[in-house]
C-alpha positions as CSV (number, residue, x, y, z in Angstrom):
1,X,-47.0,94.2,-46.2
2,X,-50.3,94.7,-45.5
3,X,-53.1,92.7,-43.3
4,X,-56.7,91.8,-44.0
5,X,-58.7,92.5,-41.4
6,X,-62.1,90.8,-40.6
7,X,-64.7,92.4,-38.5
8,X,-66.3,88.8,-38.3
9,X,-63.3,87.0,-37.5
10,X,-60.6,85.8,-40.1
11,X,-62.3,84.0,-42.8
12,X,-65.9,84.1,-42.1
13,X,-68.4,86.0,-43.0
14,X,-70.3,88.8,-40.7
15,X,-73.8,88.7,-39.9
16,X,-76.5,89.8,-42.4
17,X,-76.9,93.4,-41.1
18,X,-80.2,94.2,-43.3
19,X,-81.6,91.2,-42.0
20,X,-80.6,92.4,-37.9
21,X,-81.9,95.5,-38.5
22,X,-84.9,94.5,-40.5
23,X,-85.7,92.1,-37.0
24,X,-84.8,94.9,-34.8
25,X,-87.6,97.0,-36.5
26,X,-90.0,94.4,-35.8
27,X,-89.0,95.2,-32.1
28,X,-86.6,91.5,-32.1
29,X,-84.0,92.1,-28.7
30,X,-82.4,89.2,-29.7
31,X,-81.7,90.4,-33.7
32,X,-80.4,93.9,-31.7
33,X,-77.9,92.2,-29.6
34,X,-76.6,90.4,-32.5
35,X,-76.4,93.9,-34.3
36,X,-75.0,96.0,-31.2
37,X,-72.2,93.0,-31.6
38,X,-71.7,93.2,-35.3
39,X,-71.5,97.2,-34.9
40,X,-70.2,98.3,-31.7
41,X,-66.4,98.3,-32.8
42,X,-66.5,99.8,-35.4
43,X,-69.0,102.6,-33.9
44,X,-66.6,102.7,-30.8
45,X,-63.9,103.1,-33.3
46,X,-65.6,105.9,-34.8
47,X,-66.4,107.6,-31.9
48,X,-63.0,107.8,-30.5
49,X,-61.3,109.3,-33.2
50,X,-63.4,112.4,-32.9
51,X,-64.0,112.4,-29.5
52,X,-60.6,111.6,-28.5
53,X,-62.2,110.7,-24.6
54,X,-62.4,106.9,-24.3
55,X,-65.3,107.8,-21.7
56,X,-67.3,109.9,-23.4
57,X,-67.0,107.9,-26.5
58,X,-68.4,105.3,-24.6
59,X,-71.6,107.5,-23.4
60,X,-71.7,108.5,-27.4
61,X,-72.0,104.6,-28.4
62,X,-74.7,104.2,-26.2
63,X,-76.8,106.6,-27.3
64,X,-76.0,105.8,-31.1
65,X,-77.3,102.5,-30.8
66,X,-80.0,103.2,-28.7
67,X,-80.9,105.7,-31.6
68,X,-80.4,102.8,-34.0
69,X,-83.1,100.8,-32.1
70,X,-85.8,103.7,-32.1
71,X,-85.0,104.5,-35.6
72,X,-84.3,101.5,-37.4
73,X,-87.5,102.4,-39.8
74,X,-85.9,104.6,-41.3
75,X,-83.4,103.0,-42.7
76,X,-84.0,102.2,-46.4
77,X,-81.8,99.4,-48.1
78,X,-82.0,101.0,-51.2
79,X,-79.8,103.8,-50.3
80,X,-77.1,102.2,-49.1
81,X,-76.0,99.6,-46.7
82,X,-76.7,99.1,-42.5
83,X,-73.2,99.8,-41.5
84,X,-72.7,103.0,-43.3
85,X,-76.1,104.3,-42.3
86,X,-74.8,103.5,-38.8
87,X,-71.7,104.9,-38.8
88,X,-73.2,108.2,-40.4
89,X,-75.6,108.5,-37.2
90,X,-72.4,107.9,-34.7
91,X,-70.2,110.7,-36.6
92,X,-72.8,113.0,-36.2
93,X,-73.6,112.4,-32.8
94,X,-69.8,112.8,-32.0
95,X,-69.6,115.7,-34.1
96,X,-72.5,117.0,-32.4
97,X,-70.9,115.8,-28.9
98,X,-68.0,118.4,-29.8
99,X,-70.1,120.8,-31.0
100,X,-71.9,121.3,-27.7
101,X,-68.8,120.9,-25.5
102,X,-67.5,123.6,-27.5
103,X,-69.9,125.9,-27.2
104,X,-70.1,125.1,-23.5
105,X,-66.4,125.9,-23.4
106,X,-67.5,129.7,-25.0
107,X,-70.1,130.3,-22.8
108,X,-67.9,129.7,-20.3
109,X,-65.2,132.3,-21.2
110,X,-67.7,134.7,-22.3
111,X,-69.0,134.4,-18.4
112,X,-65.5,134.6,-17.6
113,X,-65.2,138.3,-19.3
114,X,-68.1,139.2,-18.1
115,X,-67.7,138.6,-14.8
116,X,-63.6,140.0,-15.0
117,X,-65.4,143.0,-16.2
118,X,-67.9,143.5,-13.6
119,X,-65.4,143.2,-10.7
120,X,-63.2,146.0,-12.3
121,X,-66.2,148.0,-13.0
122,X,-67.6,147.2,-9.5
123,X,-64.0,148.1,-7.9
124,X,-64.0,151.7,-9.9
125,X,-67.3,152.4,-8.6
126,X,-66.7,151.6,-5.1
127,X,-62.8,153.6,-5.0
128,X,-64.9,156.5,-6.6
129,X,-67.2,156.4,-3.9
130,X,-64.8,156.0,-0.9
131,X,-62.9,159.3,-2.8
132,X,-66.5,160.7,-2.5
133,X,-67.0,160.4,1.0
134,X,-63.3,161.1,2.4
135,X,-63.9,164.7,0.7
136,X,-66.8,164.8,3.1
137,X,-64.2,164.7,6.2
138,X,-62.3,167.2,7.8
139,X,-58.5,168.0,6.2
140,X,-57.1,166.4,9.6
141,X,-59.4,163.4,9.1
142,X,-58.7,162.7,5.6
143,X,-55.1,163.2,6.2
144,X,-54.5,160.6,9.0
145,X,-56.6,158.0,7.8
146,X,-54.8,158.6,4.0
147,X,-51.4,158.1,5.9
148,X,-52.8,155.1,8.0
149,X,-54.9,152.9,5.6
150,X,-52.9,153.6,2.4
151,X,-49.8,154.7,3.6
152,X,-49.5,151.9,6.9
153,X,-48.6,154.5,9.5
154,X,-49.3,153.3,12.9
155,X,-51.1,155.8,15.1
156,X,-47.7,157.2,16.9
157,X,-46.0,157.9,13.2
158,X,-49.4,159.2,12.5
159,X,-49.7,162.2,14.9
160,X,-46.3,162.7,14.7
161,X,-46.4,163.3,10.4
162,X,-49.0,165.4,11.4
163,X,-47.6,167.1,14.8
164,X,-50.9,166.4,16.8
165,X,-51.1,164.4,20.2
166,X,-52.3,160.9,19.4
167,X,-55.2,161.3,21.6
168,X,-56.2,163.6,19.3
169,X,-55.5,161.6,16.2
170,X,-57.5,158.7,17.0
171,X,-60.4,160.5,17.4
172,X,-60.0,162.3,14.4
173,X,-59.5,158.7,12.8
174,X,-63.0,156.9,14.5
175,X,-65.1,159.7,13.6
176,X,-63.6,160.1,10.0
177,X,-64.2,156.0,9.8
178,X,-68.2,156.6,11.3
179,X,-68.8,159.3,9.2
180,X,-66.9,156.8,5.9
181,X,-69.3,154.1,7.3
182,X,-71.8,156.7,7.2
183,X,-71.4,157.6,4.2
184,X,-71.0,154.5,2.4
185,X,-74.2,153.2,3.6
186,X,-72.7,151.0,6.2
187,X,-74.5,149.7,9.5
């Protein structure tokens, strides 16, 4: 079984949209409100379906029918009827709408890469130059501060690895780290 439905109401006819639009280009608020209320359903309708985001289909309706008030010159009667014409601007707006958030949504990962890509290429550079500078330091620096910041030796296990008195390792570790700083550029 199947229903009629009425956009005007069961059994009585909708407004004359030519006529609406006709006032409406003659700059009539009045003939628009009737029209935004003869077309804002179905437009609505429309909208959602492609949008699929009650909100933003919402913002997308507005801007339809504000189009249809600043454009309502153009429409010619002999090419087809005001709804239609209507309908046409609101599916391409939405279309549009998805368009855009689309691309938004590429840029977005594109930046994403990019900037994925940058950090690894920024992390090879600077473990390059740290290799860089600990070949500028003495065997007995390089060692302990290799066994202490990549290995997590405290000092004792330190200059006990490498059978020197810890006195002696920590300075062989600060001036290793100042001439690293040193190296590195650091203040």
């Amino acid at each position: 079984m199947s229903a009629v439905v009425h956009l005007a109401g069961p059994g009585r006819p909708g407004p004359n949209l030519k006529e609406l639009l006709a006032r409406v280009t003659r700059g009539d608020q009045d003939a628009f409100c009737k029209l935004y209320d003869a077309v804002a359903g179905p437009v609505l309708g429309l909208v959602r379906r492609v949008l699929r985001d009650p909100a933003r289909s919402e913002e997308v309706v507005q801007e339809v029918l504000l189009e249809v008030w600043r454009t309502s010159a153009r429409y010619r009667a002999e090419r087809g009827e005001v709804m239609p014409w209507v309908l046409t601007i609101a599916h391409r707006r939405a279309v549009d709408r998805v368009r855009s958030a689309q691309a938004a949504a590429d840029r977005d990962e594109r930046v994403a890469a990019f900037d994925e890509v940058a950090e690894q290429v920024e992390g090879l550079l600077e473990r390059e130059q740290v290799r860089r500078c600990m070949r500028t330091l003495t065997e007995l620096q390089r060692e302990a501060l290799t066994l202490a910041y990549y290995r997590g030796y405290t000092y004792p296990q330190v200059a006990e690895v490498l059978g020197a008195p810890l006195g002696t390792i920590k300075t062989r570790m600060r001036d290793g780290l100042i001439r690293l700083r040193d190296c590195l550029g650091g203040a």
